[in-house]
C-alpha positions in Angstrom: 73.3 95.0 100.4 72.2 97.1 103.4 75.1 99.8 103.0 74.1 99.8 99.1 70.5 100.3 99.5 71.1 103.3 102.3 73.5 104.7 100.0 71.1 104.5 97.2 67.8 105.7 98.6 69.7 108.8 100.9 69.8 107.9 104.3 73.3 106.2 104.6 76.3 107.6 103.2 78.1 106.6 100.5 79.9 103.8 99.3 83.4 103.1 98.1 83.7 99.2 97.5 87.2 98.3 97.7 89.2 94.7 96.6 90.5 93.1 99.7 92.5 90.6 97.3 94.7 94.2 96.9 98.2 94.1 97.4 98.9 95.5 100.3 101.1 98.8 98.8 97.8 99.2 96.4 95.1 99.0 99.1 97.1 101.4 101.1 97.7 104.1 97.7 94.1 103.7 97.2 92.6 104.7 100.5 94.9 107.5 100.6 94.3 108.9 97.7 90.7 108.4 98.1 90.3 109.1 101.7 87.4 107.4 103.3 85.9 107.9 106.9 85.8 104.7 107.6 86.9 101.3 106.6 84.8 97.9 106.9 86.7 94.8 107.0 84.8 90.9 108.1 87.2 92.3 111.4 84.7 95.7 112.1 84.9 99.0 111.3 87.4 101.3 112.1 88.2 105.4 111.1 91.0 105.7 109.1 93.8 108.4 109.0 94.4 110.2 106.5 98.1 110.0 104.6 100.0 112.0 107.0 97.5 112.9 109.4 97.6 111.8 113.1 94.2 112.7 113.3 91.1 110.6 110.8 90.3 111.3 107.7 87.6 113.7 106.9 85.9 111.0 105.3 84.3 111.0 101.9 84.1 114.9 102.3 83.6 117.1 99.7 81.7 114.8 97.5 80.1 116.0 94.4 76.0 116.6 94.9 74.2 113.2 95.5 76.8 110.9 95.1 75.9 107.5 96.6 79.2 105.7 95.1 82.5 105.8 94.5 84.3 103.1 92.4 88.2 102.9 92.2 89.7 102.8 88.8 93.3 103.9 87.4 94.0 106.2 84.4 96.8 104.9 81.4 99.3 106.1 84.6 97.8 103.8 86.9 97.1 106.6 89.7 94.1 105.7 91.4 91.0 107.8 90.7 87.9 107.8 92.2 84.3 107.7 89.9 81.8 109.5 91.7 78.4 108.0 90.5 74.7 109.6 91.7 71.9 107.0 92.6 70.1 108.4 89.8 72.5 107.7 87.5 73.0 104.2 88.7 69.2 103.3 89.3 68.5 105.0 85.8 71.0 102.4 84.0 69.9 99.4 86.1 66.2 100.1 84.6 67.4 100.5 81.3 69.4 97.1 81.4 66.4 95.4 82.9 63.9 97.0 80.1 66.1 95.9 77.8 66.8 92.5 78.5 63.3 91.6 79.4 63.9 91.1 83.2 60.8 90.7 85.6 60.6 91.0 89.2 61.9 88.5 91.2 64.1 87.6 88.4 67.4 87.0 90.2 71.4 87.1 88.9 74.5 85.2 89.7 77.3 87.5 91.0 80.9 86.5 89.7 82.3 89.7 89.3 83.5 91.8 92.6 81.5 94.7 93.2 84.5 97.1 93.6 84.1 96.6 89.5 80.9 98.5 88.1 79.8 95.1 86.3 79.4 93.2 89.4 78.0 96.4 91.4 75.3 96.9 88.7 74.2 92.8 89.8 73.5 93.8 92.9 71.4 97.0 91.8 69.8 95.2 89.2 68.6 92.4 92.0 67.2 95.3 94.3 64.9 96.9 91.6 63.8 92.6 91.1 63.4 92.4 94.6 65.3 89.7 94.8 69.2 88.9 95.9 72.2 88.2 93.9 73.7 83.9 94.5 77.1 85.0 94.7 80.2 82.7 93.6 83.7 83.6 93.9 84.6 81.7 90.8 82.2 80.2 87.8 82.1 77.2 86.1 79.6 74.7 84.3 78.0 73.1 87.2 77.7 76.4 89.7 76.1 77.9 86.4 73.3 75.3 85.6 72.5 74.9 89.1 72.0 78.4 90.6 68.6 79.0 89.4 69.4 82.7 88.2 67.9 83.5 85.0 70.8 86.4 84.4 74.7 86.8 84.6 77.1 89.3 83.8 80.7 87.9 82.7 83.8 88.7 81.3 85.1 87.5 78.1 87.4 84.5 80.2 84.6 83.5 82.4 82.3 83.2 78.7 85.3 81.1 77.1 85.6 78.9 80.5 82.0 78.2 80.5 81.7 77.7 76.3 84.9 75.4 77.0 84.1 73.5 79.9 82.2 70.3 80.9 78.7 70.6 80.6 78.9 73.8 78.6 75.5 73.6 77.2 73.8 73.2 80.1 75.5 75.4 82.0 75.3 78.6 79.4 71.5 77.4 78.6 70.6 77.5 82.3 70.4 81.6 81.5 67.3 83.8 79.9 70.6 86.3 79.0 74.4 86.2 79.7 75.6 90.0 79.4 79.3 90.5 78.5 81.8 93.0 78.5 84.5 94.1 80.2 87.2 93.8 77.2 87.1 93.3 73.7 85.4 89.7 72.6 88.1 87.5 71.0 87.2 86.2 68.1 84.8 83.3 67.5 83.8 83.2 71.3 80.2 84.4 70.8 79.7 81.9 67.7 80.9 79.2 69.9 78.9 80.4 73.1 75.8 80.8 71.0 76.2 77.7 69.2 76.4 75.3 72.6 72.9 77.7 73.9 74.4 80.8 75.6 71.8 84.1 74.8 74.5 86.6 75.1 74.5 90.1 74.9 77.4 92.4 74.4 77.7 95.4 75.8 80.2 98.6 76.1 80.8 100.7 78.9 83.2 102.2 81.9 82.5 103.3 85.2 82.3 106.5 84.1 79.0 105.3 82.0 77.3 103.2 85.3 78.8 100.2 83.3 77.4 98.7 80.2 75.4 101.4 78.3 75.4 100.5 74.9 73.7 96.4 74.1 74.7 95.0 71.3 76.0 98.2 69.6 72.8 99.9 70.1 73.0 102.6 73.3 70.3 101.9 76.0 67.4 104.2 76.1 68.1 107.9 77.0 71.8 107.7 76.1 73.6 109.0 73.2 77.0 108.2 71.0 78.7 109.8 68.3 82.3 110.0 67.0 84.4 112.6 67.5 88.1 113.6 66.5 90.4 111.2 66.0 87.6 108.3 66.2 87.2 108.6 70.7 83.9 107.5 71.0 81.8 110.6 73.4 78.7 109.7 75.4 76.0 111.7 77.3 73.1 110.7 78.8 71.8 110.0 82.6 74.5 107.6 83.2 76.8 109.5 83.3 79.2 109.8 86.3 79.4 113.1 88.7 83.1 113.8 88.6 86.5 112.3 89.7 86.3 112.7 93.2 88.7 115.5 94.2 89.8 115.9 90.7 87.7 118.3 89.0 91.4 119.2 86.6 90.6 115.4 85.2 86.6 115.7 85.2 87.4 119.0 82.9 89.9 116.6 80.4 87.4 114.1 80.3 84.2 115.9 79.5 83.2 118.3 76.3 80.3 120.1 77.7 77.7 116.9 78.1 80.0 114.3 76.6 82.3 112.0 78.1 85.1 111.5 75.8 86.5 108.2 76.4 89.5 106.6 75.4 88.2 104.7 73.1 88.2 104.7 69.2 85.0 103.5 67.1 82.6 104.1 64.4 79.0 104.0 63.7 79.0 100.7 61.7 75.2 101.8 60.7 73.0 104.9 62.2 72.6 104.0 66.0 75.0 101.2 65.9 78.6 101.8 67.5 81.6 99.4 66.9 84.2 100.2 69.2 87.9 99.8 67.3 90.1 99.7 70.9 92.1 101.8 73.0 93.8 104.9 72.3 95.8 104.7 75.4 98.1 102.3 76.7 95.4 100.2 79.1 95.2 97.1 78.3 92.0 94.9 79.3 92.6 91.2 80.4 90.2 89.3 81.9 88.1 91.6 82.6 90.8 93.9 84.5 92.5 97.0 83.4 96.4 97.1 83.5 98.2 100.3 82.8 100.7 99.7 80.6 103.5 102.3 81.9 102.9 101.5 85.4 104.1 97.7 84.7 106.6 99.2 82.7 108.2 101.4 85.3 108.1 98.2 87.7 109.6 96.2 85.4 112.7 98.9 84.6 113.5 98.9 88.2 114.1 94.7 88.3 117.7 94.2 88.9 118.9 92.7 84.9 116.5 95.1 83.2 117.7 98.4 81.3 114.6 99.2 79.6 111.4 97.9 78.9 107.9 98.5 77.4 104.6 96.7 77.8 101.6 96.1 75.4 98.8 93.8 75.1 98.6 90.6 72.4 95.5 89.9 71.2 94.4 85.8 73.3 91.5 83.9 72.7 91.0 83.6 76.4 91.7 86.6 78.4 91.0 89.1 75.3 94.4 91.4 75.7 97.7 89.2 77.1 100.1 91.3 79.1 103.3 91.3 77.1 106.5 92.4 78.2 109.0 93.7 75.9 112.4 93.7 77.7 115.9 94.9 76.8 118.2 93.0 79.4 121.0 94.8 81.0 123.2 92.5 80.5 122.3 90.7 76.9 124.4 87.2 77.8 122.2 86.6 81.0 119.1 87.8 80.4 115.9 88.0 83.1 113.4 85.3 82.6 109.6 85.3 82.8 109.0 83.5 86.1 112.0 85.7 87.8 110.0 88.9 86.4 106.6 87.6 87.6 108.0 86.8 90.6 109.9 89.9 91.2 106.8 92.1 90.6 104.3 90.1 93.0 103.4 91.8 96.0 104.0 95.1 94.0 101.2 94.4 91.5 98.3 92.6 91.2 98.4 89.1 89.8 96.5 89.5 86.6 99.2 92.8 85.7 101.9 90.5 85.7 103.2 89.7 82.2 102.4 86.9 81.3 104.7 87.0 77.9 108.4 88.0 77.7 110.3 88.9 74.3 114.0 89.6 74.6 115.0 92.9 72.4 118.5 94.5 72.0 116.7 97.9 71.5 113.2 99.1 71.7 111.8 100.5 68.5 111.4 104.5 69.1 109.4 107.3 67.3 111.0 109.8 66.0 110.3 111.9 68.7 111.8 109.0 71.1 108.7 107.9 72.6 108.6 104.3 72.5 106.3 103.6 68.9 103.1 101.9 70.2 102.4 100.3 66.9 106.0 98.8 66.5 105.6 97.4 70.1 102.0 95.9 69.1 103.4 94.1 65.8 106.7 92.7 68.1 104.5 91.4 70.3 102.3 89.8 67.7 105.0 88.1 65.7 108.1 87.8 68.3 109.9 85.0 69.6 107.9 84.5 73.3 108.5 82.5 76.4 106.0 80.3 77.1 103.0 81.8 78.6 102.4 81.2 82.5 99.7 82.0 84.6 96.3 83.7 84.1 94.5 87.2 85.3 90.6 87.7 85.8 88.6 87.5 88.2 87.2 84.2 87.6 
């Protein structure tokens, strides 16, 4: 909280909150590309070269104007990028989810996202303005829910299904004067089923890009603006938005249109000042809370002894919103790879909740006629294949 708040008010430097659950290959990727000064680990802090340098890293050098921090997030390639966001931005969409909600001071949240994400950063902002500190727990469930004596919470879609499924569901999503979630699309029939047991939830819509959430329940938070632009990507603007990919400024010019951010997301104004966000138009796919790159599991997966080709979408699950399918011609068709043998292959090299966690068999996969792998043909096999049984679970819950 100390580093935050110095990074926040100007007189420490700024922030780049990183996953220590990383695998190793990642962590290391990340840093490099992002080059920070120094790194702080429960062992100390220490400089850090940068990637072929003998000498350290110049550090979070060249930083857009008041940047206070910099979150880690991947494009459809899965290259890391870093979000520069200014304290103004941040504090400005902390107040507006506060005013809009109805918190008070000394209101205090329940942190069960990581902060490297811009969900579970925004806890911790939102607790400073209260005055108060977040209860942080690593994973959430009924009982750690109705006895933390938080009033607010920010969860995924999985962490909302655990909690609307579990023992003591009503007490636990009761205990809570509003549950915000986000983070993926909301399978169906979860908020009717969360409502129903006592949960108050808010939805809301946002990237890091946006400070987080910026839009509650289809309606954008106060001094932000949507509107639909071609081909349905949904464009914001507004004092939320971020500074600039650090280093990037090729990217920063893709991704804005004068003052809007357009995102890669499709939608339409259901009414006037009321957004219903369709999906992707990229290949990311959200599960659990966690963005996967779609081509980047793909490439892993071709270079798996027993795999020719292969392609990777997300299936529509009740749980973790988008499943990580993989569609897999075998190199040799009369012994084909197998789900756990994949999985098990590709840990260490990704992280857990980017392995598939589905597996359909193909002779061929079904091309455009450009032959680019057709997205939509992909989607459909995934939704009515023949699938292994599913194994294992993503999120960070």
């Amino acid at each position: 909280m100390d580093l935050l708040t110095a990074a926040l008010d100007g007189t420490g430097p700024a922030i780049l909150p990183v996953d220590p659950g990383l695998p190793p290959a990642r962590l290391a990727a990340l840093l490099d590309a992002l080059a920070p000064a120094t790194v702080e680990t429960p062992a100390g802090t220490g400089r850090r070269p940068a990637a072929g340098s003998p000498g350290p890293a110049p550090g979070l050098a060249g930083l857009l104007p008041d940047t206070a921090v910099v979150i880690a997030t991947s494009g459809s390639t899965g290259e890391p990028k870093g979000v520069e966001l200014s304290a103004a931005a941040l504090l400005h969409s902390a107040r507006a989810s506060l005013d809009r909600i109805g918190a008070r001071p000394g209101d205090r949240w329940l942190s069960c996202l990581p902060p490297s994400h811009i969900a579970g950063l925004q806890v911790f902002i939102r607790s400073l303005l209260a005055g108060t500190s977040p209860v942080v727990r690593e994973r959430l469930d009924g009982p750690a829910a109705a006895t933390a004596g938080c009033q607010f919470v920010s969860v995924v879609p999985t962490q909302l299904r655990r909690l609307a499924d579990g023992p003591g569901a009503r007490a636990a999503l009761s205990a809570f004067r509003r549950i915000l979630l986000g983070g993926a699309a909301v399978p169906p029939g979860l908020l009717d089923s969360a409502r129903a047991a006592g949960g108050n939830v808010t939805t809301t819509y946002g990237m890091s890009e946006t400070c987080g959430g910026c839009v509650y329940d289809h309606v954008p938070l106060d001094g932000v603006s949507v509107q639909i632009g071609a081909g349905g990507r949904i464009r914001i603007a507004g004092p939320v938005l971020f500074s600039g990919y650090r280093g990037r400024p090729d990217l920063t010019g893709q991704a804005m249109d004068g003052r809007w951010f357009v995102t890669s997301d499709v939608g339409e104004m259901a009414a006037p000042g009321r957004l219903a966000v369709l999906g992707r138009a990229d290949g990311m796919i959200n599960t659990g809370g966690e963005k996967v790159a779609a081509d980047e599991v793909a490439a892993a997966l071709e270079a798996v002894p027993g795999v020719r080709e292969a392609a990777v979408v997300g299936r529509p699950d009740p749980e973790w919103g988008d499943e990580v399918t993989a569609i897999v011609v075998p190199a040799d068709p009369s012994v084909p790879p197998g789900l756990a043998d994949l999985r098990a292959a590709l840990r260490g090299r990704l992280p857990d909740f980017a392995l598939p966690r589905a597996l359909i068999l193909v002779a061929a996969l079904p091309l455009l006629p450009s032959g680019k792998p057709d997205l939509l043909a992909l989607r459909e096999l995934a939704r009515t294949g023949p699938r292994t049984a599913r194994r294992g679970g993503p999120g960070p819950a």
